[in-house]
C-alpha positions in Angstrom: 0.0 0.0 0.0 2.7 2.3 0.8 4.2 1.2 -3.0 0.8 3.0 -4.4 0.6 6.2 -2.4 4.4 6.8 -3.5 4.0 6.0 -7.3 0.4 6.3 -7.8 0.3 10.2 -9.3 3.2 9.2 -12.3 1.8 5.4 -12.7 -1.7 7.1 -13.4 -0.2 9.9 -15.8 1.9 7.8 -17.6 -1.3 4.8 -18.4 -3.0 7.5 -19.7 -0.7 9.1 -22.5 0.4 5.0 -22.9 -3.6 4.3 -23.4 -4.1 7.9 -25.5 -1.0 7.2 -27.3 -1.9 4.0 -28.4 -5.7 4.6 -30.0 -6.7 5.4 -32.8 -8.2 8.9 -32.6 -10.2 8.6 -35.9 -12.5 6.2 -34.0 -15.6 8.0 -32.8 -16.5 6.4 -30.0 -18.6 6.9 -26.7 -17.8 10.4 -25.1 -17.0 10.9 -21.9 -18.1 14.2 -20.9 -19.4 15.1 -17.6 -21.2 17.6 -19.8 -23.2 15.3 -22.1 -23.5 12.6 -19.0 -26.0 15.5 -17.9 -27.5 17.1 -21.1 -25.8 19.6 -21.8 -24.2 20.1 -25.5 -21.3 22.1 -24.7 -18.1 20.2 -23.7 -14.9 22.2 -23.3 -12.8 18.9 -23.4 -13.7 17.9 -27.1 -11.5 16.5 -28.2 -9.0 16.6 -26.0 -8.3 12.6 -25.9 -7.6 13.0 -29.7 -5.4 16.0 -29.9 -3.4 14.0 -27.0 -3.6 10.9 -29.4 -2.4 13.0 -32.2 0.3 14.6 -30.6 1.7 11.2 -28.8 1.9 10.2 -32.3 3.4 13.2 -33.7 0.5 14.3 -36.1 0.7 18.4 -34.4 -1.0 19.7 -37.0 -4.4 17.5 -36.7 -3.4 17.4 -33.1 -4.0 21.4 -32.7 -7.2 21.3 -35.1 -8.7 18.4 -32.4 -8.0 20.6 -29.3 -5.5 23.5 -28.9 -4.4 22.4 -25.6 -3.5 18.5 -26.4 0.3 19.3 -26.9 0.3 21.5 -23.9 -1.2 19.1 -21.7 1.4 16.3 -23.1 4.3 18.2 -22.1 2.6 19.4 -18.9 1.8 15.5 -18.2 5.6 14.5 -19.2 7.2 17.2 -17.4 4.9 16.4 -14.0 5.9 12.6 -14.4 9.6 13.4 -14.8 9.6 16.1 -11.8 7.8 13.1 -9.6 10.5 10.1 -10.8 13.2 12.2 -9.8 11.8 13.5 -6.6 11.5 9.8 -5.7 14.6 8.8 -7.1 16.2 11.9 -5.1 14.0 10.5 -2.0 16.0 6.7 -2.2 19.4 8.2 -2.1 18.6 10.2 1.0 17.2 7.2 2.8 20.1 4.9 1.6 
């Protein structure tokens, strides 16, 4: 348990771009908006999964016409999971 509450913020992040990385944005699929769950049309996310997709995969142009902020949040989501690994890694020579 005490594994999980270490590792658990860069395990999540880095499933996610490995699972937004590795589908197929073209798919249209269910969406997942809080927005639509409860009727309302508007959904400031759309697209977001794709432009991530897209930009995992190195398509920036399609990635910026899905969602303007999927590269951002990539690099955002990279940078966090590298500042966490070596906060840890830092952590373990301290302790040692």
């Amino acid at each position: 348990m005490r594994f999980l509450n270490k590792h658990s913020e860069w395990i999540v992040f880095s499933i996610g771009l490995l699972l937004l990385g590795t589908m197929n944005p073209e798919n249209s699929g269910i969406s997942l908006c809080f927005f639509d769950f409860i009727g309302i049309e508007f959904c400031p996310g759309e697209g977001l999964g794709r432009s991530i997709s897209y930009t995992m995969k190195g398509d920036f142009s399609s990635a910026l016409n899905a969602h303007l902020a999927g590269p951002a949040a990539v690099g955002i989501l990279l940078s966090r999971i590298i500042h966490v690994c070596r906060n840890l890694y830092q952590q373990s020579k301290i302790t040692k």
